[in-house]
MARGU-528156 format. One line per 4 residues: number of its first residue (from 1); for each residue z, y, x of C-alpha. Coordinates in steps of 0.2 Angstrom, whole numbers. Each point is the difference from the previous one (the first is absolute). Layout:
<nodes>
NUM) Z Y X  ...
</nodes>
This chain:
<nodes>
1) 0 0 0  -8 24 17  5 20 -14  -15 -8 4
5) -11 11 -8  19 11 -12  2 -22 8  6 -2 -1
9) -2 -3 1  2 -11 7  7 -2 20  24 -23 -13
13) 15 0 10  -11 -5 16  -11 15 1  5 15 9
17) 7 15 -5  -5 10 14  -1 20 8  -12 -2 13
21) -7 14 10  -13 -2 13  1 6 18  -12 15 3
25) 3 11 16  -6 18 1  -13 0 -13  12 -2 -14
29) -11 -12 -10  14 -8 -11  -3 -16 -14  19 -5 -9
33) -1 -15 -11  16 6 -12  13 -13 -11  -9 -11 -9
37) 1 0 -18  5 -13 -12  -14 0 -11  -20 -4 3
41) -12 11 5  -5 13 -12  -1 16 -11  18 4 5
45) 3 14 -12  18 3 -5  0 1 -20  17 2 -3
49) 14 5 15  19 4 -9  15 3 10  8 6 -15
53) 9 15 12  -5 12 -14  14 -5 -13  -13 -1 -10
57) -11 -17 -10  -13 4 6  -17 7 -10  -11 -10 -10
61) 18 -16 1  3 -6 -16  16 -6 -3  -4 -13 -15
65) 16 -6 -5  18 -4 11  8 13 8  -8 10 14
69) 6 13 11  -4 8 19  17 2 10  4 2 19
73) -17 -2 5  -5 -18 -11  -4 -4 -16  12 -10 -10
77) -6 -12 -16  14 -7 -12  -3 -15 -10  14 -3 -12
81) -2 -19 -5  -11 -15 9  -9 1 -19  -9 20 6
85) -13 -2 13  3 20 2  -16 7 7  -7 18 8
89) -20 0 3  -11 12 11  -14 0 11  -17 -5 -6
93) -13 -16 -1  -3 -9 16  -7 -18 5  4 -1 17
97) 16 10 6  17 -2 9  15 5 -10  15 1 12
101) 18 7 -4  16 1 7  12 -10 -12  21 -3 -3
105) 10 -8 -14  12 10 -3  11 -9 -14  -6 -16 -9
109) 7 -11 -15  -5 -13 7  -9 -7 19  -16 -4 -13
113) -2 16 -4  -17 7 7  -10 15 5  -17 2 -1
117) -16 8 5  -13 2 -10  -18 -4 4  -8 3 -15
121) 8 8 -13  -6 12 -17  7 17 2  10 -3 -14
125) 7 -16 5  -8 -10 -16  -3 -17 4  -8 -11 7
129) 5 6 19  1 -9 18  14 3 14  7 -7 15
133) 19 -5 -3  13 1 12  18 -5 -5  17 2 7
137) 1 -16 4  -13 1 9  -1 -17 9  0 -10 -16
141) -16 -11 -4  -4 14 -13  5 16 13  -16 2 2
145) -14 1 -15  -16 6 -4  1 0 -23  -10 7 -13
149) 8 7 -17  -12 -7 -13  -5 9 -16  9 -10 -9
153) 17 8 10  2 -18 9  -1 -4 20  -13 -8 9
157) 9 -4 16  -18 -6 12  11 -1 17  18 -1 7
161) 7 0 17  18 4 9  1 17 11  6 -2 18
165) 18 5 -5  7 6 -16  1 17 -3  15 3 -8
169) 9 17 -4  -1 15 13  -13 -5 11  -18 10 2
173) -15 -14 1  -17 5 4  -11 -8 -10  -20 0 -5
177) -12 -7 -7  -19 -2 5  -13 -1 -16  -17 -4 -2
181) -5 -2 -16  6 -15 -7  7 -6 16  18 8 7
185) 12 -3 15  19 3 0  8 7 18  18 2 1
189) 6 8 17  -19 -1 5  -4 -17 -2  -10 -9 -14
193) 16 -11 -11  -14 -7 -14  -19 4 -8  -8 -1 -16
197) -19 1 -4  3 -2 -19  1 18 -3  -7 6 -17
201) -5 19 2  -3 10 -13  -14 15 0  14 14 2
205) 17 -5 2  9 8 14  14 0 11  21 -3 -5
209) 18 -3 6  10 -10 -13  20 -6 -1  8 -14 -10
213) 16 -2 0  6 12 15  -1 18 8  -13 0 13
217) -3 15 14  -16 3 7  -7 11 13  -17 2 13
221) -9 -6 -18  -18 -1 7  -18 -8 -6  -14 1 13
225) -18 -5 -5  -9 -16 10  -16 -5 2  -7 -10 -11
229) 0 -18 13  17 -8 -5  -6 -17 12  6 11 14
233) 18 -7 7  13 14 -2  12 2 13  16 -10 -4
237) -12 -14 -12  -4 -18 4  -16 -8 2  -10 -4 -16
241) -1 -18 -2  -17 -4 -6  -1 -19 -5  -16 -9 6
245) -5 -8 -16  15 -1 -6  16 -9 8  -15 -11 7
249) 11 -8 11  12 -8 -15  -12 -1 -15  -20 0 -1
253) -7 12 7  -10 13 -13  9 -5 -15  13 6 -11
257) 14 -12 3  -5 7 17  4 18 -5  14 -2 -9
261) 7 -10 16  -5 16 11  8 10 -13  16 -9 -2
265) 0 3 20  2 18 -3  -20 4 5  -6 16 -1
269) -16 -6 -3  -11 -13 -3  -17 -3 11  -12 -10 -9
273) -21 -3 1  -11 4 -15  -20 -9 -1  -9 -2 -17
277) -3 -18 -8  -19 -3 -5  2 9 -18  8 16 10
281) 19 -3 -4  10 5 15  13 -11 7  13 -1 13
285) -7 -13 12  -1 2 19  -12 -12 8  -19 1 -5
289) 1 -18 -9  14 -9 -9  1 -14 12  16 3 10
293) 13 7 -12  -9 -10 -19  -5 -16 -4  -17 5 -2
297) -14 3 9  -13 12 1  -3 20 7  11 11 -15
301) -16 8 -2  -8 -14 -8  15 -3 -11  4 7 -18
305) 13 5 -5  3 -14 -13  -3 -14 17  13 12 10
309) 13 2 -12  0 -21 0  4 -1 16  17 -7 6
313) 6 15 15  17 -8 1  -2 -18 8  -5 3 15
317) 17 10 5  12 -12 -6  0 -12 -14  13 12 -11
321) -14 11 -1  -13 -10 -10  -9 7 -14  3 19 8
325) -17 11 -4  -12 10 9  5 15 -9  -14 13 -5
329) 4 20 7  4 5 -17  13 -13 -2  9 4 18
333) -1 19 -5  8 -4 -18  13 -9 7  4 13 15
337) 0 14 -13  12 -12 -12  10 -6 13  -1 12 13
341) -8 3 15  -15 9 10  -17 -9 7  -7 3 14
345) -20 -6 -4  -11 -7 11  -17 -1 -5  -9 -15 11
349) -13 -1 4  -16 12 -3  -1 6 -18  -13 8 -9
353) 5 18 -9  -1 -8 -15  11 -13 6  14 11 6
357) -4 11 -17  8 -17 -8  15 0 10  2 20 -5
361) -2 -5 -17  15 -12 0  13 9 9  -6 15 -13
365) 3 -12 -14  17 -8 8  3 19 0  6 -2 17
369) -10 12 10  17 10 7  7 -19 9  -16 -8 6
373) -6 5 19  -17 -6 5  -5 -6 17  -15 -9 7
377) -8 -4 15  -17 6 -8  -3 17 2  -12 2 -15
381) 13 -8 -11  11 15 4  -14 12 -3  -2 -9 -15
385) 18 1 -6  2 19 4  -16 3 -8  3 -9 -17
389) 21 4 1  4 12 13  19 -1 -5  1 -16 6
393) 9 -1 19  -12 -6 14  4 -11 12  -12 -4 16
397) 4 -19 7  -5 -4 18  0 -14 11  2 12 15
401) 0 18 4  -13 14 -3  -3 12 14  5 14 -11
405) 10 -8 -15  3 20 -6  -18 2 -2  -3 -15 -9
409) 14 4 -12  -7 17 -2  -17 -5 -4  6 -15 -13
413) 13 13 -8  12 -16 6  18 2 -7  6 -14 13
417) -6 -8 14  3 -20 2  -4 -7 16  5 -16 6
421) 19 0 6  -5 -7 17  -13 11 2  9 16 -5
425) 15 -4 15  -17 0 12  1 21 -3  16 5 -10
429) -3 18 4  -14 -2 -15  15 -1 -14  3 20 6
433) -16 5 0  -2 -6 -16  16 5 -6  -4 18 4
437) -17 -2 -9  10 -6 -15  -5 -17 -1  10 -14 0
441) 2 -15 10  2 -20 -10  -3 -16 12  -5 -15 -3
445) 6 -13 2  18 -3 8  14 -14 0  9 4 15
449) 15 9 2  -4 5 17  -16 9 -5  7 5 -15
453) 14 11 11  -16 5 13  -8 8 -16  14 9 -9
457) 4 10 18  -20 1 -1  2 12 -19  -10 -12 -8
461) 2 1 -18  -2 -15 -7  -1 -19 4  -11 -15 -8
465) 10 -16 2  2 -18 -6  17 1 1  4 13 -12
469) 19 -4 -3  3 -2 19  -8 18 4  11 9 -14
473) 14 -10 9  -2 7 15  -5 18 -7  17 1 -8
477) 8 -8 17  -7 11 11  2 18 -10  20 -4 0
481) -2 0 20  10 16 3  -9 18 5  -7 2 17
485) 8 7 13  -7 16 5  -7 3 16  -3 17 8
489) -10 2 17  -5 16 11  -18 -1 5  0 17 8
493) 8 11 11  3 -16 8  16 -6 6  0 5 19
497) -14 11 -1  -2 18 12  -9 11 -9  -5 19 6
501) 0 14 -10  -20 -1 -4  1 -15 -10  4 1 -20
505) 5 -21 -4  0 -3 -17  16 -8 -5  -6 -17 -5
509) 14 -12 -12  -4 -16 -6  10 -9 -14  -1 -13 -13
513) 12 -3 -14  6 15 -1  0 14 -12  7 15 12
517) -2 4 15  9 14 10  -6 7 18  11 11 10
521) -3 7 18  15 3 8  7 1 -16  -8 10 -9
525) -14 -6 -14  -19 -2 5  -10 -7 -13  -12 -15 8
529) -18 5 1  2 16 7  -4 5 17  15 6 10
533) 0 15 9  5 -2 17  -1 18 5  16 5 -6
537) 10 -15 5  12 0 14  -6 -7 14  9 -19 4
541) 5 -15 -13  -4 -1 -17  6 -12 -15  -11 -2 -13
545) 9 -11 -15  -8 -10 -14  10 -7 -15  -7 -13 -15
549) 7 -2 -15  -3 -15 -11  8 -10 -15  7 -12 14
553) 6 11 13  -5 12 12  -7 0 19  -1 12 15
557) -10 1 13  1 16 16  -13 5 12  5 12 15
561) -12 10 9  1 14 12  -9 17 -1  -4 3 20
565) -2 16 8  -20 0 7  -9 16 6  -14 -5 -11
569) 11 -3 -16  8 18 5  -18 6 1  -1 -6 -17
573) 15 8 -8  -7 17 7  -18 -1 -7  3 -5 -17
577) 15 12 -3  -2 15 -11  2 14 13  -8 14 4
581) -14 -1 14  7 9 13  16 -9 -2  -11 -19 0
585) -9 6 15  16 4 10  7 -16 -4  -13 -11 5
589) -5 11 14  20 -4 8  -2 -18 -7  -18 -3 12
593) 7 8 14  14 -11 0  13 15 1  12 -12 -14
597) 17 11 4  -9 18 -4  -8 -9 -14  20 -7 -6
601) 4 18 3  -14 10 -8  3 -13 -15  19 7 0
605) -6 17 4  -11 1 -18  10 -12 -10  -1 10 -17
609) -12 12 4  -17 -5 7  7 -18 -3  8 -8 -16
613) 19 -5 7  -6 -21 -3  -16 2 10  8 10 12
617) 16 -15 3  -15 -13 1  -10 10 14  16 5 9
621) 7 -17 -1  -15 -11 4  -4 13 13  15 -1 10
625) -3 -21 -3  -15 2 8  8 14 17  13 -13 0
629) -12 -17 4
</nodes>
């Protein structure tokens, strides 16, 4: 998941959270790479930014029903019983957006009383409305939730999870949640605790805090606008777990007691290959003919529909399995949009535009347009599909490496790019690239825990596996791993380094998992990436210090360097100071004629008058230096 375009949004508790500045010397050529955000690349417009420091609701808040009231610099919500879901909208209509607040209970009836923001929510608060749930007691199995109130005033509870520790009474949690249209992630403290992609949006519905049950402050109330690509990996989220054709691994592969094994392993998403039968109905089948995974024979192609759907696709896996059917796409799509779940489509093979205008049909028709995501190895089946249904997602699959993989997404209008796992570790600098293009990264397809950890530190977003259940294992393994340490390191002024007056170093820090940094030169604050001017330090030692900050600790890291007294860093100091031109001329005359004492002395002699009293110290006392040697 790197801001990546505002990703990122990308650069996940592995990526680095870095200051860098880059080492230029007297030209003062200067590239920073600032703190990376949490959220992917993109628009980054701030649509709603409250501190509440006014006293004030703010304009255009309407405080629905419940008590609400601005005090001490928060926003304080009362909800008198567990039986009012007390609410207060604002903001406008957004399908992709990052909605973040700071958050404390401040009295609760009971530890399953909740808090709430709202994702999509009426400006008058009538039903139906979605929000993400957060309750006191927070580490529950239900802490977590992502629910709908239904018009019919009832709740549609599509996923649960515990939070990382219970929030209680009194204490400020940062949370957020990350949505694109109907899919959503929840952060607490930065990192992803659950996900949804059953979001139902509305045309209009806004933005909300809501109370049950308890009096809830807020503060730092904030919604940032995302680009549109929700495949990219925010920081603080796990890899995707995409299941090859299903949980192909424990079940038949590319059929639905396939897919509801993947889905039961708590898959994102399920990968699964699309080819018309004879009479042009599409069905889930992988291989050209029906040889290995049926007991039939025979290209699909050359099959109906009514000889496929006869076919035993079970047997061949395990005995408990007989009787299990080649399902058509319509049927997977009617069972992922009943049962839950998102496809990601592979059309095999070369198809016709009328053929892949058949698939488009049937996702239409499933109504399932906003949870498919199309890939193909044909490029003219993705031409197709962004010609006939350009709200489809795009997906390029490769078994190796373009040259330029950017270009090619560009000229495909590619929404992620799929190479092979092996062949993506080959060049990992191509997940940024493409990350800063805005396109993300899904490969296929990847059963070891080894790679998988190689691609995660890679910012891949997404991975295809066999072993669906065994990835999400480890996805929810690893992101319990505590927070990197930080690291801090000076590139420049080097430690041990003799520098002359002449020269202008750029002070160079490098850090990762941190989110400050503070540089001070013998003592005193320099901000890193600018040049540091050595005229007006004293000549001798210096101690520049650097300081990172992160979630897990802090670092420190010191570079000494000394400032040394040459005729031609003197010679500098004279020429480029703003003094009249007699004056300059005097001064350099002494300076080439070696005459250093009357120098030291002619510096003493106009020190406030012809000569600033700071340039007239650095002359006299480099001078005498110089008499002295």
């Amino acid at each position: 998941m790197t801001p990546r375009p505002a990703h990122l949004p990308r650069g996940n508790p592995s990526r680095t959270i870095a200051a860098l500045a880059v080492l230029t010397l007297s030209t003062g050529v200067l590239a920073v790479l600032p703190p990376s955000p949490p959220a992917a690349a993109g628009p980054g417009s701030v649509a709603v930014a409250e501190d509440f420091s006014d006293g004030r609701l703010p304009t255009g808040w309407r405080a629905v029903d419940g008590t609400w009231k601005v005090e001490n610099g928060r926003l304080y919500g009362t909800s008198a019983s567990s039986s009012q879901n007390n609410k207060i909208t604002f903001g406008r209509h957004l399908n992709d957006f990052r909605f973040e607040a700071t958050v404390r209970f401040e009295s609760v009836a009971s530890a399953t009383r909740w808090t709430a923001l709202g994702l999509d929510v009426p400006a008058d608060g009538a039903n139906p409305w979605w929000i993400a749930t957060m309750r006191s007691g927070t580490t529950a199995s239900n802490g977590l939730e992502f629910a709908q109130r239904t018009t019919a005033d009832t709740w549609n509870v599509t996923n649960t999870g515990a939070g990382p520790y219970a929030a209680g009474t009194g204490r400020d949690v940062r949370v957020a949640v990350e949505v694109h249209g109907s899919q959503a992630r929840w952060f607490v403290d930065g990192r992803e605790a659950l996900r949804t992609s059953s979001l139902q949006r509305s045309a209009d519905g806004g933005q909300a805090l809501l109370v049950n049950g308890a009096t809830v402050s807020f503060d730092d109330v904030r919604i940032t606008e995302l680009a549109p690509n929700g495949y990219l990996r925010p920081d603080g989220s796990p890899l995707t777990v995409i299941a090859h054709r299903g949980a192909s691994s424990a079940a038949p592969e590319n059929t639905l007691v396939a897919q509801e094994t993947a889905r039961r392993a708590n898959a994102d998403w399920i990968e699964n290959d699309v080819q018309p039968s004879r009479d042009g109905v599409p069905f889930v089948l992988h291989d050209a003919t029906v040889d290995r995974t049926t007991d039939g024979a025979g290209r699909i192609r050359d099959l109906t529909a009514a000889q496929l759907k006869a076919l035993d696709a079970g047997s061949w896996f395990a005995p408990s399995y007989a009787g299990e059917r080649l399902p058509t796409l319509a049927e997977q799509l009617a069972d992922l949009r009943v049962r839950g779940g998102n496809l990601l489509l592979e059309i095999k093979g070369a198809h016709t535009r009328d053929e892949v205008a058949r698939i488009v049909e049937v996702i239409r028709a499933e109504r399932m347009t906003g949870r498919v995501f199309i890939q193909s190895f044909e490029t003219d089946a993705l031409r197709h599909t962004r010609e006939l249904a350009p709200e489809l997602p795009l997906g390029l699959l490769r078994g190796s490496l373009d040259a330029d993989p950017v270009a090619v997404a560009r000229e495909l209008g590619l929404t992620a790019y799929n190479p092979s796992g092996t062949a993506l570790l080959t060049r990992p600098g191509v997940v940024r690239e493409l990350h800063d293009a805005g396109v993300a990264v899904l490969v296929w397809t990847i059963d070891s825990a080894n790679q998988w950890q190689a691609l995660e530190q890679a910012d891949v977003d997404g991975i295809i596996t066999n072993r669906p259940a065994e990835l999400a294992g480890w996805n929810a393994a690893y992101s319990q791993r505590p927070p990197a340490t930080p690291t801090v390191a000076i590139g420049a002024p080097a430690d041990g380094a003799t520098l002359d007056r002449a020269q202008a170093p750029t002070v160079t820090v490098t850090t990762t998992h941190a989110e400050t940094v503070t540089v001070t030169l013998d003592g005193e604050r320099v901000e890193p990436g600018v040049a540091l001017d050595l005229t007006t330090l004293p000549a001798g030692r210096h101690t520049l210090r650097a300081e990172a900050v992160g979630p897990a600790g802090r670092a420190t890291a010191t570079s000494t360097f000394t400032v040394a007294v040459t005729p031609a860093g003197l010679g500098y100091v004279i020429l480029t100071s703003d003094v009249e031109h007699g004056t300059r001329t005097a001064l350099s005359t002494l300076l080439v004629q070696g005459r250093y004492a009357e120098l030291a002395r002619y510096a003493d002699q106009q020190a406030g008058q012809r000569l600033p009293v700071e340039l007239a110290r650095v002359v006299a006392a480099d001078a005498r230096a110089l008499a002295a040697d």
